[in-house]
BASESE-347551 format. One record per residue (C-alpha): residue in three letters; x, y, z. Coordinates in steps of 0.05 Angstrom, whole numbers, padded with zeros to 5 digits, always signed. Example, Ala and Ser with C-alpha at 12.3 -4.5 7.8 and 13.67 -1.06 7.14 Angstrom:
BEGIN
ala+00246-00090+00156/ser+00273-00021+00143/
END
This chain:
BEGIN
unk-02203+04101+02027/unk-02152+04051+02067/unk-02135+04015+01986/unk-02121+04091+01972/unk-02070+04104+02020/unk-02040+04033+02015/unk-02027+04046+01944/unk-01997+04103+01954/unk-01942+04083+02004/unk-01932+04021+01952/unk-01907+04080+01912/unk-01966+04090+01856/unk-01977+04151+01821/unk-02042+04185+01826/unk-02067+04173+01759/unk-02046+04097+01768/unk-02086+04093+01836/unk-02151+04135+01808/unk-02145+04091+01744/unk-02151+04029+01786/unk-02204+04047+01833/unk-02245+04085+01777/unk-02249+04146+01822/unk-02229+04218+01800/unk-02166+04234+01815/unk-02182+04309+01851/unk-02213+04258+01900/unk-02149+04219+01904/unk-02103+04273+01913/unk-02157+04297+01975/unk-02148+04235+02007/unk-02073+04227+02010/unk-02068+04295+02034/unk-02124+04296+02088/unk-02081+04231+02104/unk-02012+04265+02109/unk-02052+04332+02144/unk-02083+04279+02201/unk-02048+04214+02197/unk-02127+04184+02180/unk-02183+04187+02124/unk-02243+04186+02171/unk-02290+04223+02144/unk-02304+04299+02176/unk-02369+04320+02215/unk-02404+04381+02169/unk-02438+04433+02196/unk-02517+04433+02187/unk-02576+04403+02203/unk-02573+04331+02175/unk-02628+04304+02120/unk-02692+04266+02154/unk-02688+04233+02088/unk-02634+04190+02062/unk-02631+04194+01981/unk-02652+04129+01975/unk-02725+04155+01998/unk-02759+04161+01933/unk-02832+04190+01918/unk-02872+04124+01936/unk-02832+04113+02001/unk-02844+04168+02021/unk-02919+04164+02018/unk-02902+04105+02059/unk-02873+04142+02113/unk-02929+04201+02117/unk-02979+04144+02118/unk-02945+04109+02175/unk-02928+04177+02209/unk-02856+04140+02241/unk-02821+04195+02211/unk-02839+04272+02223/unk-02824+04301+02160/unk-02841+04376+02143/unk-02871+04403+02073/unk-02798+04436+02055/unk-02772+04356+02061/unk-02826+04339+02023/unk-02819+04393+01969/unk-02743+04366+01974/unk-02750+04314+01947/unk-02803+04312+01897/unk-02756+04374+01868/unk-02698+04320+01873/unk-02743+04279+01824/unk-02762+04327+01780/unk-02841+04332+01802/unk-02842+04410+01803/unk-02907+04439+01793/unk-02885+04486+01744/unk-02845+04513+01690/unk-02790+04559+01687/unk-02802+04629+01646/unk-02752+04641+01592/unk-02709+04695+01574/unk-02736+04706+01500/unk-02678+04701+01457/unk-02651+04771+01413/unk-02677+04761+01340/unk-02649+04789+01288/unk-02700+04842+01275/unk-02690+04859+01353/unk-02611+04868+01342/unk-02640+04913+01281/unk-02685+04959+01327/unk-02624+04970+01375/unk-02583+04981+01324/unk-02619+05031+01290/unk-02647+05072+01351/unk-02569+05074+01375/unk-02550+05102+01311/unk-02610+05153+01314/unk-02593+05177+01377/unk-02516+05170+01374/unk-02510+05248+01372/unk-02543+05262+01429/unk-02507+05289+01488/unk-02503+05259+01557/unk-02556+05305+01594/unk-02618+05273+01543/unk-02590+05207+01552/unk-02598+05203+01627/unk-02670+05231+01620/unk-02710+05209+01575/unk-02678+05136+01564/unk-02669+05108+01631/unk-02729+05099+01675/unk-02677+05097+01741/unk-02645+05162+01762/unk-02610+05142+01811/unk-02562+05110+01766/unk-02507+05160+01736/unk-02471+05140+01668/unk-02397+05152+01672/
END
């Protein structure tokens, strides 16, 4: 963060100064102006509770750590993590996708009851009554 604001009072552009220190330049333009807001580039304390585990703590460290108990780590850390590494004990339900013989059936029992008037809509197609079509 210091080579970024050095660069910048040199007289660099942006896209010159992201180009040479391979970062984005969204993050570049942040910098220089948390720098011209506060006259540093410390980085901020967040709000929230902070991680028990750093992201370097993979699967088989962490066994490590529940075996050795240094570390009190709940099941939502656990859970955390193994989600982080994609070891989810299940699998998402999907949508099902509209065929074309399902765009058909719409179609067609639209068109059938296109005539109807507003008072047969309301009853007999929508479960809900508390919703009102406008």
């Amino acid at each position: 963060m210091g080579k970024t604001v050095d660069l910048h009072k040199s007289g660099s552009s942006l896209g010159a100064i992201s180009r040479y220190l391979k970062v984005p330049r969204s993050s570049v333009q942040t910098i220089i102006c948390e720098y011209k807001q506060d006259g540093n580039v410390q980085l901020s304390y967040r709000s929230g509770r902070r991680q028990v585990l750093c992201p370097r703590d993979g699967p088989k460290d962490l066994v490590k750590m529940l075996t050795e108990a240094d570390k009190c780590v709940s099941l939502s850390s656990v859970k955390r993590v193994l989600y982080r590494h994609r070891l989810k004990g299940h699998s998402a339900m999907m949508k099902p996708l509209l065929q074309k013989k399902h765009k058909k059936a719409r179609l067609m029992l639209a068109n059938a009851h296109r005539d109807k008037d507003l008072h047969i809509w309301r009853h007999s197609f929508f479960v809900n009554h508390d919703k009102t079509i406008e």
